[in-house]
C-alpha positions as CSV (number, residue, x, y, z in Angstrom):
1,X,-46.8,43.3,1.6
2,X,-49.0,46.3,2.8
3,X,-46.3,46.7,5.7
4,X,-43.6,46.8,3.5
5,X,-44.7,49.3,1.3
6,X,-45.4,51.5,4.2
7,X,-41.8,51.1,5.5
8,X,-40.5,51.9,1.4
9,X,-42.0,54.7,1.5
10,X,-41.6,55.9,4.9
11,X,-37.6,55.6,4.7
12,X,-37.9,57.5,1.4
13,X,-39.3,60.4,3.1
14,X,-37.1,59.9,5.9
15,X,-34.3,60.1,3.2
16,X,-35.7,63.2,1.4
17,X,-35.8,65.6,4.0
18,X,-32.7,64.0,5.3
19,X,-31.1,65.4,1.8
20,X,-33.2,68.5,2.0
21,X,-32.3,69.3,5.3
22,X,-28.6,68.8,4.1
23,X,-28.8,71.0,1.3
24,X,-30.5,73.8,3.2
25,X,-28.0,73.9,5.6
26,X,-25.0,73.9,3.1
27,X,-26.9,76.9,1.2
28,X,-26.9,78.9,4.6
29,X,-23.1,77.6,5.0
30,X,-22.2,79.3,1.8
31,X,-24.0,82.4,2.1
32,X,-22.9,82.9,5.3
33,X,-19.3,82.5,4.2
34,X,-19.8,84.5,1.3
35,X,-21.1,87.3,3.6
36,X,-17.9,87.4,5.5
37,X,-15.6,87.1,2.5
38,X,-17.1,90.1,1.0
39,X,-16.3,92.2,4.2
């Protein structure tokens, strides 16, 4: 049961920064494109 917990909660994190990641990479995306629109 102990293991399984572990791997719960481990893939969760995993998945978090995963999202994280994702979203902090589409808010540099945006501003980026924003930068050059407003040239």
């Amino acid at each position: 049961m102990e293991e399984q917990w572990n791997f719960a909660l481990k893939r969760g994190v995993e998945h978090t920064v995963a999202r994280l990641d994702q979203k902090f990479v589409l808010d540099a995306v945006c501003e980026a494109d924003n930068n050059l629109s407003s040239r």
